[in-house]
Every structure is written in C-alpha cells, then in structure tokens.
PASE-211900 format. One record per residue: residue in one letter; z, y, x of N, C-alpha, C, O in turn. Coordinates in steps of 0.1 Angstrom, whole numbers, plus 5000, padded with zeros to 4 digits. Layout:
BEGIN
AZYXZYXZYXZYX
...
END
This chain:
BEGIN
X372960998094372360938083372561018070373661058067
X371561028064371861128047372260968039372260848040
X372961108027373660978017372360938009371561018006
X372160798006370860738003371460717991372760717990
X370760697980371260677961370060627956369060697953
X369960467954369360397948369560347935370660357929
X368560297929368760257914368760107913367560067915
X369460017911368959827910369959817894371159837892
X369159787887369659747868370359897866369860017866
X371759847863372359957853373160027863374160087859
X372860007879374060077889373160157898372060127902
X373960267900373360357913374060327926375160347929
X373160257933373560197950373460397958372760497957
X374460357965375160437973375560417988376360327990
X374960498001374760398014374960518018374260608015
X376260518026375760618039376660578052376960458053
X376860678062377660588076378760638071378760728064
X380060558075381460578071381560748076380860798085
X382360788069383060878071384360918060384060908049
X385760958064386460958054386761078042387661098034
X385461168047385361278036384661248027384861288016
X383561168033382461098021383160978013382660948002
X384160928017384760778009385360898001384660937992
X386360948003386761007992386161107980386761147970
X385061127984384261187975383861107963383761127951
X383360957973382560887958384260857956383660787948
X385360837956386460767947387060887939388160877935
X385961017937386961077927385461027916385761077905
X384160947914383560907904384460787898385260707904
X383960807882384460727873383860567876382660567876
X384360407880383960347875383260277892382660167894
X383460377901383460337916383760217917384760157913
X382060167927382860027933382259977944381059997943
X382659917957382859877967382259747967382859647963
X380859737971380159607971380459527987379459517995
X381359487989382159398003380259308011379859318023
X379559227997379059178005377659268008377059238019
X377159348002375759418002376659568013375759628020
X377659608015378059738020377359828013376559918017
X377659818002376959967994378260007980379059927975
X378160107979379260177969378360157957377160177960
X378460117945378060087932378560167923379760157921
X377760267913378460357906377660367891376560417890
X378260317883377560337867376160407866376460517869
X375260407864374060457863373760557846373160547836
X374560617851373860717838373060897842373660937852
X372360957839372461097840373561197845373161297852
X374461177843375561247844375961247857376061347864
X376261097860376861027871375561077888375861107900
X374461077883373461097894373961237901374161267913
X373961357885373861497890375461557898375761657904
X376361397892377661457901377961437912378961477917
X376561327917376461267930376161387939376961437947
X374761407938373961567942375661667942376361657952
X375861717933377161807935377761767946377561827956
X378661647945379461587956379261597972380161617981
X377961567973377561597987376161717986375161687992
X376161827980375261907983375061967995374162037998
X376061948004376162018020375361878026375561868038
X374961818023374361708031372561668023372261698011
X371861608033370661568029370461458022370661358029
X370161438009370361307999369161257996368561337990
X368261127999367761077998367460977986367660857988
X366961017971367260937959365960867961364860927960
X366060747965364760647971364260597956363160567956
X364860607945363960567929363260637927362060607924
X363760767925363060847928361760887933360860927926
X361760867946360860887955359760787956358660807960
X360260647952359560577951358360577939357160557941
X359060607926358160647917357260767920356060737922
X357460877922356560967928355560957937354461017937
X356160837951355460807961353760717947352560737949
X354260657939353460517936352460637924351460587919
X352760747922352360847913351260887920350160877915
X351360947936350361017944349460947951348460997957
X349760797950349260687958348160667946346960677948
X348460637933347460607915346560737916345460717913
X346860877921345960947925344961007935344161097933
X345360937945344760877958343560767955342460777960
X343860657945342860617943341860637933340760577932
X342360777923341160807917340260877921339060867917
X340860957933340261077940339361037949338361097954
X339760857954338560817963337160757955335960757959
X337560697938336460677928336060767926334760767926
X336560867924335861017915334761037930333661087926
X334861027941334661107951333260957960332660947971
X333160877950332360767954332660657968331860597975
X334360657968334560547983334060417977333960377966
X333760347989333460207987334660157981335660227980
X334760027977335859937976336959927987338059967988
X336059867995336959858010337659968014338859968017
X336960068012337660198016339360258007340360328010
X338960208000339860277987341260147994342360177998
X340660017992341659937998342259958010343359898011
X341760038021342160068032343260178032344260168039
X343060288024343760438028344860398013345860468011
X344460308005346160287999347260178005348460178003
X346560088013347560018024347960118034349160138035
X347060188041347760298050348860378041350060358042
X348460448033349460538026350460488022351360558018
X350660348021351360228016353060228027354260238026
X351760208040352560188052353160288051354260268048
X352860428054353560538058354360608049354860718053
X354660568034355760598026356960528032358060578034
X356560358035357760248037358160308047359360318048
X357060398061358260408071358860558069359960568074
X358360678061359560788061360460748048361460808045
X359960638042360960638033361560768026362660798029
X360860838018361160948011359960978008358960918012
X359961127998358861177992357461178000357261278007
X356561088000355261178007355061318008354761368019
X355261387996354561497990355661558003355061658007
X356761548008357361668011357461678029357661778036
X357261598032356761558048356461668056355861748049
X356761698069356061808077355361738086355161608087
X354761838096353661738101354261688116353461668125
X355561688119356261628129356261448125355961338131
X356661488111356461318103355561248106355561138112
X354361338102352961268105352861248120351961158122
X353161278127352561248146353861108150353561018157
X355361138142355761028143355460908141355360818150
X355160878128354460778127353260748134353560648142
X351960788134350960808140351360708154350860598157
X352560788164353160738179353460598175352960498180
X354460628163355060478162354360348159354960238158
X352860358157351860258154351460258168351260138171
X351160348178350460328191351560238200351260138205
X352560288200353760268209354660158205355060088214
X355160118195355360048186354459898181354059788185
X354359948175353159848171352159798177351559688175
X351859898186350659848198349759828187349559698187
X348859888177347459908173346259938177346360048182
X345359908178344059948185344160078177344660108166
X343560148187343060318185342060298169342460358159
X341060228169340260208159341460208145341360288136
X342460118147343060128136344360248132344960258121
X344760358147345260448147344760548140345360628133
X342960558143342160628136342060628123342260718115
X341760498120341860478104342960498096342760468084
X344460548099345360608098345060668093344760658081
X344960768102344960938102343760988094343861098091
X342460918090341560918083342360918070342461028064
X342760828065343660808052344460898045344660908033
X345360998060346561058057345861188055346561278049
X344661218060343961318063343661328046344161418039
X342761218041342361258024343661278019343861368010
X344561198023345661258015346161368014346361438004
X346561378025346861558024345861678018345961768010
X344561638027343461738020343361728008343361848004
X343161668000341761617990343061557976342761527964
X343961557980345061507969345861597971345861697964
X346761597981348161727977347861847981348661937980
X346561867985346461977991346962058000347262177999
X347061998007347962078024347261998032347661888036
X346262048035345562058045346162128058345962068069
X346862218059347562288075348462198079348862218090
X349162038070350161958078349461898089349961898100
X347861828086347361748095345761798100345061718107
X345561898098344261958105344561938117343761868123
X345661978124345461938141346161838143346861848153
X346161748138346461608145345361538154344261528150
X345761488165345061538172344861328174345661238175
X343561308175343061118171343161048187343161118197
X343260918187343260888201341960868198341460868187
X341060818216339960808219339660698219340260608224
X338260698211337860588204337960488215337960548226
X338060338215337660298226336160208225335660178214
X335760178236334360098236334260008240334159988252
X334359898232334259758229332959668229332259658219
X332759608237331159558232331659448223332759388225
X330359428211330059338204330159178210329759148221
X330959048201330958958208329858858203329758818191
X328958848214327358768210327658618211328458548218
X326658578203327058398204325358388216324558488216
X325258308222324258278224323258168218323758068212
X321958178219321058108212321657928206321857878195
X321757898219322657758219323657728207323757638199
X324357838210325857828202325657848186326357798177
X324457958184324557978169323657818166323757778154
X323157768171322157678165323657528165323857448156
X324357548175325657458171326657488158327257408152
X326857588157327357708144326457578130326757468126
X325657658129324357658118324457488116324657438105
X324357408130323957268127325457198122325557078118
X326657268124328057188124328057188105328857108099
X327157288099327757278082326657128080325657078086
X327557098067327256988061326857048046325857038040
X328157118044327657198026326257278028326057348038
X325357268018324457328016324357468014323357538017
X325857498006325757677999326257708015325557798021
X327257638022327657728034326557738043326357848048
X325957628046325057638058323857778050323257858058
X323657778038323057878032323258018036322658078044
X324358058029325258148037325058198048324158288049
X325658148061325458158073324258208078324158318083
X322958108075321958088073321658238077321658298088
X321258288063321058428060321858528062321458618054
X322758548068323558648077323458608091324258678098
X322758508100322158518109320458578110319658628118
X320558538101318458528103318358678097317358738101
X319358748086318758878088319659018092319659138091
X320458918097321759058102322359138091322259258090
X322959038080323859098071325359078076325958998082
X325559188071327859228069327859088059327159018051
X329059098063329658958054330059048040329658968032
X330359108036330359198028328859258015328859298003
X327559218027326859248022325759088011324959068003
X326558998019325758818017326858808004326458717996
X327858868002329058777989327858847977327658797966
X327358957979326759017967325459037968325059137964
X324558937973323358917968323258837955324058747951
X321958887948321558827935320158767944319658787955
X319958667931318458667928317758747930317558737942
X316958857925316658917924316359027935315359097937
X317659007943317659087959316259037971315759117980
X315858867967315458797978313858837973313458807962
X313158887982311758897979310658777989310358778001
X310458697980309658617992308158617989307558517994
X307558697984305858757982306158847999305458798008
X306758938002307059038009307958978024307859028035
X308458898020309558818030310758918035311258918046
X310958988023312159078026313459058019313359008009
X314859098021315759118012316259238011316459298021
X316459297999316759437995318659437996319459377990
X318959508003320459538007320959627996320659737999
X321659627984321859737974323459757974324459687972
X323359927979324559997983325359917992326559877991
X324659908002325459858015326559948022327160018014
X326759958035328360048040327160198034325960208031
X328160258034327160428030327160428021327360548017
X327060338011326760377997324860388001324060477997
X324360278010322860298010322160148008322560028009
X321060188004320160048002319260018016318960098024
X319059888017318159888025317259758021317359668013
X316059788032315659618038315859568045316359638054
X315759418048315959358061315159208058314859138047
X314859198069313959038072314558928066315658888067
X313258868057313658708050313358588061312158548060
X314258518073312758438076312658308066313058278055
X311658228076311158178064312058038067311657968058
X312957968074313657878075315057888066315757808060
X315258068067316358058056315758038042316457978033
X314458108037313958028027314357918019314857888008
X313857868031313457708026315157668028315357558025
X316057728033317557678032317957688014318457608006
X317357858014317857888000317057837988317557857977
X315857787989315757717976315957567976315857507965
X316157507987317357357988318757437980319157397968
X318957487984320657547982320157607960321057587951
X319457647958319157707946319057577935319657567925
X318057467941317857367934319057297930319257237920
X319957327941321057177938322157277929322857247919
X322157377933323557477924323157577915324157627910
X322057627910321357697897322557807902323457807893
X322657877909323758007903322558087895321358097894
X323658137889323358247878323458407882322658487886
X324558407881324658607883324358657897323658747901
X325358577903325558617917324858527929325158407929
X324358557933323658347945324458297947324258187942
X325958337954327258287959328258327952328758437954
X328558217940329558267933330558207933330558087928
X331358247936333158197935333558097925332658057917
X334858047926335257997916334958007899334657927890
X335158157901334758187889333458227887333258337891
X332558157883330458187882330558307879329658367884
X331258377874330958557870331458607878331758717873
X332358587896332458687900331858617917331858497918
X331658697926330658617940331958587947333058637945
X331458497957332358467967332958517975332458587983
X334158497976335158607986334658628003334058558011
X335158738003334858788020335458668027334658598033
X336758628027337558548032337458428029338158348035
X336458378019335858228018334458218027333958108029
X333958328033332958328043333558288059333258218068
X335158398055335758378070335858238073335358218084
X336158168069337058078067335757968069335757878078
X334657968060333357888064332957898078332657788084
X332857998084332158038100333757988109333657998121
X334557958105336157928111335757788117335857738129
X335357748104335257608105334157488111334257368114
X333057618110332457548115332157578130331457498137
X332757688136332957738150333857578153333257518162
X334957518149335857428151335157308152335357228161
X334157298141333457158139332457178159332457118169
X331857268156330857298163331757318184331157308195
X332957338181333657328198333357478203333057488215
X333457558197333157718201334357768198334757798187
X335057798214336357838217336557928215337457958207
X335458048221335358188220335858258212335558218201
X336658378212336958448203335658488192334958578198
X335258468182333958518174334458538159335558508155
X333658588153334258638134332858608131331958608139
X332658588120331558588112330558708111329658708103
X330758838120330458928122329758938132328959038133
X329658848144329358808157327858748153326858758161
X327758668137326558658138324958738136323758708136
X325858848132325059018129325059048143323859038148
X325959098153325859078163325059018175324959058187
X324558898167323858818180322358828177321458828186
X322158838159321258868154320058968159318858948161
X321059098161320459238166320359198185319559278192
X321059098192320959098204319359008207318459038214
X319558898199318558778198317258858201316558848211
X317058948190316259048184315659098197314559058201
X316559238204316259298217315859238224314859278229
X316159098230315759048241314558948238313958878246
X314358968223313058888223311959018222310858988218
X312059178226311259298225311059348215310159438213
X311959298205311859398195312159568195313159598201
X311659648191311959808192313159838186313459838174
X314159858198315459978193315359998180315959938172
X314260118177314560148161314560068153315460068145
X313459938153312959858137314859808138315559818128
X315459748151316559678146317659758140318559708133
X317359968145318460018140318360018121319260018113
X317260018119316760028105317359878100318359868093
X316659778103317159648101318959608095319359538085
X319659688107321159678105321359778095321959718086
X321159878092321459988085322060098089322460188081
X322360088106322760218114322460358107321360368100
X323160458107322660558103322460648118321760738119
X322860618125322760678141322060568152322560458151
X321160568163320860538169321860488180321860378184
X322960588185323660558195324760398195325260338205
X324760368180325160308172324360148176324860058182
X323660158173322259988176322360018191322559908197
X322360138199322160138213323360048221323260028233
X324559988214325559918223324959768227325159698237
X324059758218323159568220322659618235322559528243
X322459708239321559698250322459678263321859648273
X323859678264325059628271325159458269325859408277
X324459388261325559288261323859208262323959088260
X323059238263321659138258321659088280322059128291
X320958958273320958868286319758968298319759018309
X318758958286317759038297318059148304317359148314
X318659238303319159378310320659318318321359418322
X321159198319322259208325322059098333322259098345
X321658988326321958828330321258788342321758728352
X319758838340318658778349318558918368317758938378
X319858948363319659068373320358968382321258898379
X319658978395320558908411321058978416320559088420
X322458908418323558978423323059018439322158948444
X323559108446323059158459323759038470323258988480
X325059018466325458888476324658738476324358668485
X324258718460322958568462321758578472321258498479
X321358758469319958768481320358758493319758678499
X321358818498322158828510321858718518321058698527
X323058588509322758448520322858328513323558228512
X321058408506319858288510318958328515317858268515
X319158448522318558508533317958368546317358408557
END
C-alpha cells in the first residue's frame, strides 16, 4: 500500500499499512497524532508539513488524494466543455462525466497520469465485477476514449483497447391488446396525453418532454422532431385520435412554453416523471412484463411492420440513421414469427 496524505479542516490524514520504519518517520513531525478511532496519523496542515511528508517517505509511492481530487474535478470541468464546444447532446455530456466520475473513484489518483494497464483494469472490473451489460462497458470506454483523445491528449493509452461485443437484444413489444390496456389504465389527461403521442408516433421519451406548440402540425398531420438523438430534426406521424387527446388535454391546461411542463411552467417535464407515468399505469393496467416507456416506440414501429408498412417510411419515421438499425422489428413482429406452424402441430394433426 503507498502512504496516502489527505486533507479534512486544518489536518493532513495520513494512512498507510503498519510498518515500524514508517511509524517512526511520521513521529519525528512536529504536532503528530494517532487517531485510535478513524486509524489514521493526523498531522498539522501547513505547507511546510506536506513537503516534509514527500521528503520522509520519498523511496515510496505517495498518493496526496486532495490533491488529486482537485485536479481530477479540474479535467472532468474540461471534459464538459470540450463535449459543449464539440456539440454533445445533454445526455451525452451527463453520461461520460458519470463514467469519468466512476473511473477516478476507482484508481483513486490523478486521471491525468494513468497507464493504459489502469484503463483495461477497470474496463475488466465493470465486466467481471460488476457484471455490466457490454452496452454499458462500451459506453465506458467511449467516455474514457474522449477523454484521453480530445482532452488530455493521449490518445496511445486507449487506441487499442479493445470493446466487448455488442450484444443483440430484441426490442420489448407490447402487443395491440396490452398498449390499448396501458393507454386505457390513465385517468390524468396530460398523462394519457403523453403516452398518447409517444405511442401513435414513435417518439423517445426524451423527444415528448420537449415538444412545443408549435412542433404539432395538424393542417399536415405531422409533428416536427427538433434536434432529436443526432443533433437531427425530423418528421413523424400526427394521428388523429392523439389529436383530439391533445386539444382535450390543451383546453383544460393552456401550457405555455413547453406542452408538458414540469413543476416549474418554464421548464418541460422530466424524463423520469414520464418513467414513472408508463410505471404506473403498466401496474394499474396488470402488465407484468418487463417494459419501459421505450417499449412504446418499440411496439409502435412493430404495430407499423406488420400492418405493411415499408421498412424505410418506418426507418425515417423513428429517426434511424442506418437501416440495419429499424431492420431488428422484423425479429420480433407477429407476422414473420407468430403465424408460422410449428412442424410438430402439422405432424399430429396429420
């Protein structure tokens, strides 16, 4: 273990494994003291006192965690300018400073000075450890990747780090039945609103907290998606029952800035006040299944396929930027799987 040297008020915390060459080192400092219940040596905190620490054990590896911590919280404030300057979403920026978050707490020491053994440890210790989905191992190393690249510039620590394989997951579909039990279990008007319109036109929940007015075109029967994931705009289908949901829902609540506005009328409704609406009404409605409010984008684009809609209109619809992408609906839709007979039913009713 290196000698660790912390700062708490006006004392420098002092930790390392017994040994009796190190106890006698800190008892030639002035003002030494022996914390019985915390096990840490306490030593006056001045200038002086720090750099006679460093002296004291310079044959050994010292770990000044105040230090490091301020610097860590220095590269982490420039991590997030570098993802504004560089146009990340919100989400995004929130994502690779929680990762970078994590991976200071576990080397506990300077980011900036890490080799890239550091980096694959951690990396293991989230697969093996932690048992993380690959998806979120990936999103890791995405994180640590801008960081090194694009902020400290060392790029040769993690260029070959090498990602696990993606895994392939199908989408969890509600079926016809169940969204119509979903939809019918709300009672509130803004929620059933809500819902509403992230079933009927296959919006991210992300993308429904920040519609305006102004988004809903009903001459056209479309709604305008503005800076959806990508940083892109889109269209997507108005129908006309969510309509008529949303100007019930308009009449009775006049929002102003946002359609769905939070607590506070000037800012829209939280992602996690959505979660928590489709929670509830999965519970009112007796729908065990594992599902997220995401499932109804999901069932959306499946609904879609098996009623013949064309692959592309729905990849356009969602905002896919790749085809291969919309192509997983075609795994999970009833028509290409459900209505297929099993070869043992023909067998014997032979």
């Amino acid at each position: 273990m290196s000698v660790k040297i912390d700062k708490i008020e006006e004392n420098l915390i002092v930790k390392f494994d017994y040994s009796p060459e190190r106890i006698a080192k800190i008892k030639t400092m002035s003002g030494y003291k022996w914390d019985v219940l915390e096990k840490v040596w306490k030593i006056p905190y001045t200038e002086e006192n720090l750099e006679s620490l460093k002296r004291l054990y310079n044959n050994e590896r010292i770990d000044i965690i105040f230090q490091q911590n301020h610097e860590n919280e220095r590269v982490i404030d420039s991590l997030e300018e570098t993802l504004k300057l560089k146009g990340y979403s919100f989400k995004t920026k929130k994502q690779y400073r929680a990762h970078t978050n994590r991976f200071a707490s576990f080397i506990n020491k300077d980011i900036s000075t890490v080799d890239s053994q550091e980096i694959r440890k951690y990396i293991l210790f989230l697969l093996d450890e932690q048992q993380v989905s690959h998806t979120y191992a990936n999103q890791a190393i995405s994180a640590l990747k801008f960081l090194y690249k694009e902020v400290l510039k060392k790029n040769t620590l993690i260029e070959s780090l090498p990602r696990p394989k993606k895994e392939k997951k199908l989408p969890n579909v509600l079926s016809f039945q169940d969204v119509m039990k979903v939809l019918g279990a709300l009672r509130n008007e803004k929620h059933r609103t809500i819902l509403f319109l992230i079933y009927s036109a296959g919006l991210r929940v992300g993308e429904v907290v920040k519609l305006t007015a102004q988004d809903i075109d009903s001459h056209r029967m479309l709604i305008h998606i503005v800076q959806g994931k990508g940083r892109k705009d889109r269209y997507t289908v108005l129908s006309e029952i969510a309509l008529e949901q949303l100007r019930k829902y308009y009449k009775l609540y006049k929002p102003e800035k946002w359609l769905f506005p939070g607590q506070n009328p000037k800012e829209y409704i939280t992602v996690r006040t959505v979660e928590r609406i489709f929670e509830n009404a999965c519970a009112a409605a007796k729908i065990t299944r594992k599902v997220s409010v995401h499932s109804l984008r999901h069932s959306f684009a499946t609904h879609l396929l098996e009623g013949g809609t064309d692959l592309r209109y729905i990849q356009e619809l969602l905002g896919h930027e790749s085809s291969k992408t919309t192509e997983i609906y075609t795994h999970v839709t009833e028509k290409s799987i459900a209505k297929i007979q099993s070869p043992l039913d023909k067998m014997m009713r032979v």
